[in-house]
N, C-alpha and C positions, 0 to 999 in steps of 0.2 A: 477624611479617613481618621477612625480613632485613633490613639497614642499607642494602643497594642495591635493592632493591624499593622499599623506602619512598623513598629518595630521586629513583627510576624513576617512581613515580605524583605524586609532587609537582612533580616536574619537567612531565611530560606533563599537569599538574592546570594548571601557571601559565602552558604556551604554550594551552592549548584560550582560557584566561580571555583571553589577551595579541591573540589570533585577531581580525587588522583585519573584524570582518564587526559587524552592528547587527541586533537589539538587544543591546546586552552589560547585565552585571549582573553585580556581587558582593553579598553580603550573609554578613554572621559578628559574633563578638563575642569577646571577648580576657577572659580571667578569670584576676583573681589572688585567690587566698583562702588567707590565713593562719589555723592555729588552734596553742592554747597551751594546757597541761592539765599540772594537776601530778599526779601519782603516786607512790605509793611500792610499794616491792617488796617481795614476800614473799620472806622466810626460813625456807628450813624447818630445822628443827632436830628431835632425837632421844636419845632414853635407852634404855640397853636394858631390855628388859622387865623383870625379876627390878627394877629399882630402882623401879616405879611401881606399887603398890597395887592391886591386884585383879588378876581373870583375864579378863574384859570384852574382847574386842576395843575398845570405847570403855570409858576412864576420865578421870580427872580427877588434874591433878600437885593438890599441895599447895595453889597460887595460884587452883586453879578451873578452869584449862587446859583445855578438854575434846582427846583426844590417842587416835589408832588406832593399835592394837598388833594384832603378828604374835605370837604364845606363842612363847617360848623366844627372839625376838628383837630386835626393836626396838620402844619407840614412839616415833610420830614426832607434830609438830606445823609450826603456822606460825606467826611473829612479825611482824609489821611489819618494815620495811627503811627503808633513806635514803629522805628525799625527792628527787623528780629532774624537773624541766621539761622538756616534750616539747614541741616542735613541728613541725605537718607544714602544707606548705606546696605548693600548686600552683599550677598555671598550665594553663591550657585555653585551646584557639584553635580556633571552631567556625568553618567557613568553608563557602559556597555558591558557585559559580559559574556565569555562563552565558555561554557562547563567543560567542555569534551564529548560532550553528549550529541548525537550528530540532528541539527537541526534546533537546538534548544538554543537559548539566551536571554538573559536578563539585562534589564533596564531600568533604570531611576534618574529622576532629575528632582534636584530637592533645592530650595533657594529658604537664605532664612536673610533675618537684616537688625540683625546684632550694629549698636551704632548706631542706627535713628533716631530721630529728633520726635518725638512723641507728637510732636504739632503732623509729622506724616500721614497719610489714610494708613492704617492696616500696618502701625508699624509694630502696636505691641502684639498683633500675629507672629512671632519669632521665627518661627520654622514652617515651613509650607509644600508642601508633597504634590507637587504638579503632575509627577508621571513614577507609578511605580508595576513594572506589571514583564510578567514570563512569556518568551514567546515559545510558539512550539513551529515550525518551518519545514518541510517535507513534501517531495511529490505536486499532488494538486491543492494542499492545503495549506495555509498558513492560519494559527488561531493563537490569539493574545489574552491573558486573563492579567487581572489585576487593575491599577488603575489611570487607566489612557485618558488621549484627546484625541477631537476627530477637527479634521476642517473641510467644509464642503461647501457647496452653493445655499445653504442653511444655517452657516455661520460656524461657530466654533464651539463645540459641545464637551463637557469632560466628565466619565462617568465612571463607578467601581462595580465592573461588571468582564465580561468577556467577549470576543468579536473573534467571527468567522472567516475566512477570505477562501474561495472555492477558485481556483483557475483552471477547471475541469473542462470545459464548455469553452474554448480557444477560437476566437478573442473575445468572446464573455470572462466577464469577473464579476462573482456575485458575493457583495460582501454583507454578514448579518452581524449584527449588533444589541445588548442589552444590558441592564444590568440598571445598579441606585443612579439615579438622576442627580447630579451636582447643578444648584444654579448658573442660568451661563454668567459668566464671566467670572466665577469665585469655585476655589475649591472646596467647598462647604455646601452641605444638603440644604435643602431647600427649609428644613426647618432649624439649622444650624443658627451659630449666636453671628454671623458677619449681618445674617438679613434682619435678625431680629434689631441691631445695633443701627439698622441702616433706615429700617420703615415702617413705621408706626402700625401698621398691619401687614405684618409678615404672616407665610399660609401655614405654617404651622405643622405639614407633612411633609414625610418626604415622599419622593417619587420617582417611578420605576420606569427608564425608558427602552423604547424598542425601536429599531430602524432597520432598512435594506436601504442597498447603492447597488446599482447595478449599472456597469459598466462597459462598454464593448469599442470595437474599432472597425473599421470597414475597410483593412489595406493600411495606406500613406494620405487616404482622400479623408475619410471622414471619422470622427470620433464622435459617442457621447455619454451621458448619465443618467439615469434616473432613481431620482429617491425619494423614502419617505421618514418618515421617524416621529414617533406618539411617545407621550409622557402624561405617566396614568397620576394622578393623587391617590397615594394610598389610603387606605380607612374610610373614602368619598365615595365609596362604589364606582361609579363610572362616572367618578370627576376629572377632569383632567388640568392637566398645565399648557399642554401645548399637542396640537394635530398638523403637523407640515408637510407639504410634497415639492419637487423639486424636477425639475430636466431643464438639459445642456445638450447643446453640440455645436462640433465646430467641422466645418468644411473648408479643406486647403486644396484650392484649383490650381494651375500652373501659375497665376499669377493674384491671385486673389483669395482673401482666407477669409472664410463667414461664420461668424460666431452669433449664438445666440442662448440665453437660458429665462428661468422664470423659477419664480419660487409662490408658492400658494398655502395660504392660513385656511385649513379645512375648517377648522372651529369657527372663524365667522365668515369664512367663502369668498374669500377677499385675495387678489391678487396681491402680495407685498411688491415684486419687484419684477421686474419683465426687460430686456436687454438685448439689441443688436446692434452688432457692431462689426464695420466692413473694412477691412486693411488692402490698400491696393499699392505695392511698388511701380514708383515712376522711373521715367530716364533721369540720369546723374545722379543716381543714387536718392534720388528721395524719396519717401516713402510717406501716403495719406494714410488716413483712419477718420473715420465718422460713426457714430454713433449715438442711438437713438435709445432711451431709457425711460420708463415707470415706474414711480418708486411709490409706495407707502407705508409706514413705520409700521413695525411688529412688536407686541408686548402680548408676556406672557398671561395666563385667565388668571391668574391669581391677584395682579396688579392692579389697582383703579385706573392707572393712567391710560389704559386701552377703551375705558368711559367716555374720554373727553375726544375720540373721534380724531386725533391729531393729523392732522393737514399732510396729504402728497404732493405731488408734483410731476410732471411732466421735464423731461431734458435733452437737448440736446447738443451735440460733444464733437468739435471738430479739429485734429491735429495732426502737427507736418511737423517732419526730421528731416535734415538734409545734411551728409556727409561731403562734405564740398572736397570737389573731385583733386586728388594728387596732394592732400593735406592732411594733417592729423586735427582740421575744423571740425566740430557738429554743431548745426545751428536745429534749435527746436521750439515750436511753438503753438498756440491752442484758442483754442473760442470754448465756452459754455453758455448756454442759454436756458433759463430755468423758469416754468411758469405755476406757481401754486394755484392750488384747488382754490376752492371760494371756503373762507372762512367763518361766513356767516358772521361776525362781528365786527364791530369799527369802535373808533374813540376819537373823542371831539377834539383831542391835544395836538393828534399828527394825524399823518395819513399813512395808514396799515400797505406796506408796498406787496405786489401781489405778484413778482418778476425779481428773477435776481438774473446779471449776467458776471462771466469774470474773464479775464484776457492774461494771459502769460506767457513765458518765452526766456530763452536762454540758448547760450553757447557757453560749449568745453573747448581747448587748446590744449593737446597735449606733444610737448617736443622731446623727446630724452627724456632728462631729470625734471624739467620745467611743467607744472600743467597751469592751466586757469579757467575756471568754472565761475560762470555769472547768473544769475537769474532777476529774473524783473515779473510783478506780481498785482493786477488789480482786479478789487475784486470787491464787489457791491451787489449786497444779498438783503435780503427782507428783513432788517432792522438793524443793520450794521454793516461798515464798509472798510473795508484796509487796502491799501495802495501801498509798496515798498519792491525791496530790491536786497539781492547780497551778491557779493563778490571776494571769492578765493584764490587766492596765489599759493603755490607751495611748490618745492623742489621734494624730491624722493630721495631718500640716498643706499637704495637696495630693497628689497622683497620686503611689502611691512613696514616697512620705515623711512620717516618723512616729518614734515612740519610746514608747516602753514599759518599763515594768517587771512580773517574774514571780517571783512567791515560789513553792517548792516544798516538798514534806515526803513522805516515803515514809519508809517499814519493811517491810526483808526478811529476811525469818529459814527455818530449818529443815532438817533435817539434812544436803541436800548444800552446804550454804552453811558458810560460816567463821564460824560464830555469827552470832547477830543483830545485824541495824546499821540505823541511823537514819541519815537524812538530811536537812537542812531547809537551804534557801536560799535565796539570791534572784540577780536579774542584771538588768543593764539594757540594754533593744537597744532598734536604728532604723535606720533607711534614709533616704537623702536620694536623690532623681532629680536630676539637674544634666544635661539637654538628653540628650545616650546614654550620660550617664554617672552608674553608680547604686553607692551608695557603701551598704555595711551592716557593722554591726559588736553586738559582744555584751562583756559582762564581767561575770561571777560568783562569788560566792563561795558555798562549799558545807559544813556543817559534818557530818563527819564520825563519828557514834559506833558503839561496838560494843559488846555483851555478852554474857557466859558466855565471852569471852577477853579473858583481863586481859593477853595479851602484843601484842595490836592494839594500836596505841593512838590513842586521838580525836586528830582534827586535821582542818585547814579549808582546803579543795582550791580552787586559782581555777583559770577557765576563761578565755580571751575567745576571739575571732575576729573579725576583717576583713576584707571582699571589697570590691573594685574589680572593675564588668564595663563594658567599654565594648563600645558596639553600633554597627556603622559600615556604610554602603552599602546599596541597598536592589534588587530584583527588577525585572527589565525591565518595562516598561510600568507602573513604580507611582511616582509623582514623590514625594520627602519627604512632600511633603505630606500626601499618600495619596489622591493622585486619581489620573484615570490622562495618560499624559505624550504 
């Protein structure tokens, strides 16, 4: 959103709010959050081949080094670098409005990050306009202009356009959508300077999207969705970025809830993702879940990286809860099993793993003021593995407010990793409420080792963080209090 747009919806956001008519109403909250994290940089460094021992794509210098070589020319490696404090620092302004105008209100949520450490992504973006847009509310329609987000079984889309909501057709909801295309995950067009900054072949248009959701319910038994949503290239004729379709539903029987959905890439006719999953409650309170999943990555047509065919997978997902009966116990725990496609490629150095699984599990303790929350974590996937655990003790001392401390320890190693490294910690947080204003803060120290590279070298990382959010004003017809006015 250009600099006079935005300052165009703000401006016509504070005369609707300013509008002499009753009931008026604001409601928002002001967030300031600081974080602090120390780093060091890798260095890479290189010998040419003929000076390092063996023929091996991977060898080892003298010190242990382990180090990839090209034959005939170089090997190279990484060493640890300076230590360097980074901090990044925002500010968020969530804001509601209601003019007086019956069914009308405005919304913005604006975040900038005044205080960053330029070594940040996207820090010298100052100011950033996540959501600025009017609703209009009435009857059987609700329609929103300006500029939203959407989240759905298609992912999270943000776009400067206007959206329809029809609730005529009971229990149908038919919702439409359009307007400029924002790349996902940035508030900036697709020919904007984030993508140009970001990839040596950025597409250079912007682009127009269009979607329906369509919604319904059957009673208390069954729900579901379906959608689509097309994103044209402008000035390409009938180029696009992206053709997706989407359905969901979920069935709740007297003791069993069945879920299932699927997402499909019309432009190459490829299933991205497909999903069921069965929740059944037992005696003593516990409660299964299983589920069975297909996944295959989705990149937009503008990118190369949807060229290179990127590897799916097959999975499946098994987890138990059990509230242990007359206690404030929850013990919880899980299976995954993951089997990738064939990737048609191998390398003489290791062996390409073709299966990842992971196992995890944990319990809360909560007595009065007292809680304790544990978690334990292993987890060994196709080209890398971490095994660890943390554990939280903390007292409360009223709504909001509390303090804690959490120890941690993990180990990740394996061959696309930088050799094996440890990690054991601790830190101490809490939060304090003071009437709308909620104060939280963190500080950690973290000790760092490695081995099978002796040019890393151990050292001990502190973290903290700080947020202030104040919360101010409240919705027509609801007094502080929270009754009604």
């Amino acid at each position: 959103m250009s600099l006079k747009r935005t300052a165009a919806s703000c401006a016509l956001f504070v005369a609707l709010v300013a509008a002499p008519a009753h009931p008026q109403g604001i409601r928002g909250s002001v967030s300031v959050r600081g974080n602090v994290i120390e780093l060091r940089d890798l260095e890479r460094d290189s010998l040419p081949a003929d000076q390092v021992a063996g023929t091996d794509i991977r060898r080892r210098l003298e010190d242990g080094t382990v180090v990839t070589c090209i034959p005939d020319e170089f090997c190279r490696w990484y060493a640890t670098g300076d230590r360097r404090t980074v901090s990044l620092v925002t500010q968020d302004l969530v804001v509601a409005g209601w003019p007086g105008l019956q069914g009308v209100s405005g919304h913005a949520y604006l975040r900038s990050r005044y205080g960053s450490d330029d070594f940040w992504p996207r820090a010298e973006q100052e100011v950033e306009v996540l959501a600025a847009y009017l609703s209009w509310d009435r009857g059987d329609f609700q329609i929103r202009g300006g500029r939203q987000f959407r989240t759905s079984r298609l992912g999270y889309r943000n776009f400067d356009g206007a959206a329809v909501l029809w609730r005529g057709l009971d229990p149908v909801r038919i919702d439409v959508y359009g307007g400029w295309s924002l790349a996902p995950g940035l508030n900036s067009p697709h020919d904007g300077d984030l993508l140009e900054e970001a990839d040596p072949f950025p597409p250079g248009e912007r682009g127009l999207i269009g979607g329906i959701d369509i919604l319904g319910r059957l009673g208390r038994i069954a729900s579901g969705q379906l959608g689509y949503e097309r994103v044209i290239r402008t000035g390409e004729g009938d180029a696009l970025y992206a053709e997706r379709a989407s359905a969901a539903m979920k069935v709740d029987l007297e003791r069993v809830a069945i879920e299932g959905s699927a997402t499909y890439d019309v432009a190459f006719a490829e299933v991205n993702e497909a999903l069921v999953r069965v929740t059944l409650p037992l005696p003593s309170e516990i409660e299964l879940s299983a589920q069975a999943r297909r996944y295959s990555p989705f990149f937009e047509l503008w990118t190369i990286w949807g060229a290179f065919s990127p590897t799916g997978f097959s999975e499946g997902r098994v987890t138990a809860a059990w509230r242990v009966h007359g206690s404030s116990v929850r013990v919880h725990g899980g299976a995954v099993y993951r089997a990738y496609d064939e990737t048609n490629t191998e390398a003489d150095f290791l062996t390409i793993e073709e299966d990842a699984w992971r196992a995890f599990g944990g319990a809360r303790w909560d007595r009065s003021e007292w809680f304790v929350d544990g978690r334990v974590l292993a987890d060994r996937g196709a080209g890398a593995a971490r095994y660890g655990g943390d554990l939280l003790l903390g007292r409360r001392f009223g709504p909001d407010t509390y303090l804690a401390v959490r120890g941690i320890s993990s180990q990740s190693f394996s061959e696309f990793r930088l050799g094996e490294q440890s990690m054991t910690g601790w830190s101490g947080e809490g939060a304090l409420q003071l009437g709308e204003l909620t104060l939280t803060g963190s500080w950690g120290l973290y000790d760092m080792a490695f081995e099978e590279q002796p040019r890393l070298r151990d050292w001990t990382q502190q973290r903290g963080h700080l947020g202030v959010t104040w919360r101010f004003g409240t919705e027509p017809g609801i007094s502080p209090e929270g009754g009604g006015s």
